[in-house]
C-alpha positions in Angstrom: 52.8 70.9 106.4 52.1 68.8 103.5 51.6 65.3 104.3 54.5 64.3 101.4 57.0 67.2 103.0 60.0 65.9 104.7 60.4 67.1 108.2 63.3 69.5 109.0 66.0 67.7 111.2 67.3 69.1 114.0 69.9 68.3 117.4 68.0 70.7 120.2 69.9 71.9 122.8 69.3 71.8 126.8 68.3 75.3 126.8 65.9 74.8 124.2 64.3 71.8 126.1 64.4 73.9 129.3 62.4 77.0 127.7 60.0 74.6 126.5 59.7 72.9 130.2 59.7 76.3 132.2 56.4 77.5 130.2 54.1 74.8 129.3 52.6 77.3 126.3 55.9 79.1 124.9 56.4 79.4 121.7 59.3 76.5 122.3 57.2 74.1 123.4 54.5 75.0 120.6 57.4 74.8 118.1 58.7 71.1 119.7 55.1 69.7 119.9 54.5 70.7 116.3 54.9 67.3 114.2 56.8 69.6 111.7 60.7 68.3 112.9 62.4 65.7 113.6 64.2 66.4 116.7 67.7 64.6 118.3 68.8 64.9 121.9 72.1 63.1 123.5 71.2 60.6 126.0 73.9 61.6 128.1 72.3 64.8 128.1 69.5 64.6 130.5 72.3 64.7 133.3 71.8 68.1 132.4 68.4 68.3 132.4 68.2 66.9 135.7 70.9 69.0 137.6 68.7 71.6 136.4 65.3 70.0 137.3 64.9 71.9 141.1 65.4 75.1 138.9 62.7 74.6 136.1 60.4 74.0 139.5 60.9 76.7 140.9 60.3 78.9 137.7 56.9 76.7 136.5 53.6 77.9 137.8 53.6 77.8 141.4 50.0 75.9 140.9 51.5 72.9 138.6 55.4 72.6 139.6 57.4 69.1 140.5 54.0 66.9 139.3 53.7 69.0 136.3 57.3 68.7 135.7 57.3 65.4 135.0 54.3 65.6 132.2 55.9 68.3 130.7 59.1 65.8 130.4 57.1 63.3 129.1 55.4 65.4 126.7 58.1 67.3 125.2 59.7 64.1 124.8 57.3 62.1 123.0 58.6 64.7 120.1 62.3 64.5 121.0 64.1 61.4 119.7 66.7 60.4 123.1 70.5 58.9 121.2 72.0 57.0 123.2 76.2 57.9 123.4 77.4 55.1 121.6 76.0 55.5 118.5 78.1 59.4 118.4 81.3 58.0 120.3 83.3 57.8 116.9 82.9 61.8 116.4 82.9 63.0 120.4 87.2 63.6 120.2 86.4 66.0 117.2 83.6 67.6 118.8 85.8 68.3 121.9 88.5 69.9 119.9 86.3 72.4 118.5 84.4 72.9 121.8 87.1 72.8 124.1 87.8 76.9 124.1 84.1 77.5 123.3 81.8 75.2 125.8 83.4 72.0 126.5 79.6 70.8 127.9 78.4 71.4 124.2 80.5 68.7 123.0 77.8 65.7 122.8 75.4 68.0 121.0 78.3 68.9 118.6 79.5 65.2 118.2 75.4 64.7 117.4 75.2 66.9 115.0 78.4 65.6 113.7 77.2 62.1 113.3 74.0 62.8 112.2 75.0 65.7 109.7 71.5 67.9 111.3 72.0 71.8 112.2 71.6 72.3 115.8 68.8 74.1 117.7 70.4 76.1 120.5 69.7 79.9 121.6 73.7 79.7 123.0 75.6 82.5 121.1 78.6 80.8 121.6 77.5 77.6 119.5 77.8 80.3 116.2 81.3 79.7 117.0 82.2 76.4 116.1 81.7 77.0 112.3 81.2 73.3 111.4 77.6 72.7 112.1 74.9 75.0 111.3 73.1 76.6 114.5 69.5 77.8 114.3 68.1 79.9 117.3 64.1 79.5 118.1 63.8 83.2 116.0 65.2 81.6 113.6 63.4 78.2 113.5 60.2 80.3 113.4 61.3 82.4 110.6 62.0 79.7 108.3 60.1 77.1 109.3 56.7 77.8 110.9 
């Protein structure tokens, strides 16, 4: 990228954080370690990350696992920007309304997105739903932007 190109702007999903923690090398993880976004996650999120956390062990190379984990974490997010809830509490009721009948777990990255006014980064189907705030899948973040 050109060093006087602005960096695309996105809100990543759990699942994208979690494809980039199962396989050190993936394509996600390239992607997220690439300098060429900006990248948003909800604080409140990494609940998430850690009721999945025995999971992503179990599915990581049987050679590296639980003390790999946690340099995976810390590298991927030394390139993800953490936001902490109260700086998105003013748009969560709206997010909820729109999630509700879609994924009512969603709601943070939607009231993110909202907030900040950044597409989301998400390989959820269901987030094409909402219709308020532009969702990119990883095929498509490599299509357009790398």
């Amino acid at each position: 990228m050109e060093g006087n190109q602005e960096k695309i702007c996105f809100i990543v999903d759990t699942n994208i954080l979690m494809s980039a923690l199962l396989k050190d090398d993936s394509q996600t993880a390239k992607l997220i370690k690439s300098d060429l976004f900006h990248l948003y996650y909800p604080e409140d999120g990494l609940t998430e990350l850690e009721y999945y956390k025995e999971y992503i062990i179990s599915k990581r190379d049987k050679n590296l696992q639980r003390k790999s984990l946690e340099y995976a974490i810390t590298f991927i997010f030394e390139s993800v920007n953490t936001i902490p809830s109260n700086f998105y509490s003013e748009k969560l009721k709206e997010a909820y309304n729109i999630m509700k009948d879609i994924d009512e777990k969603d709601t943070l990255f939607l009231a993110l997105a909202l907030k900040l006014k950044y597409p989301i980064w998400s390989n959820d189907k269901h987030f094409q739903k909402q219709g308020k705030i532009q969702v990119y899948t990883t095929e498509d973040v490599l299509k357009n932007y790398y």
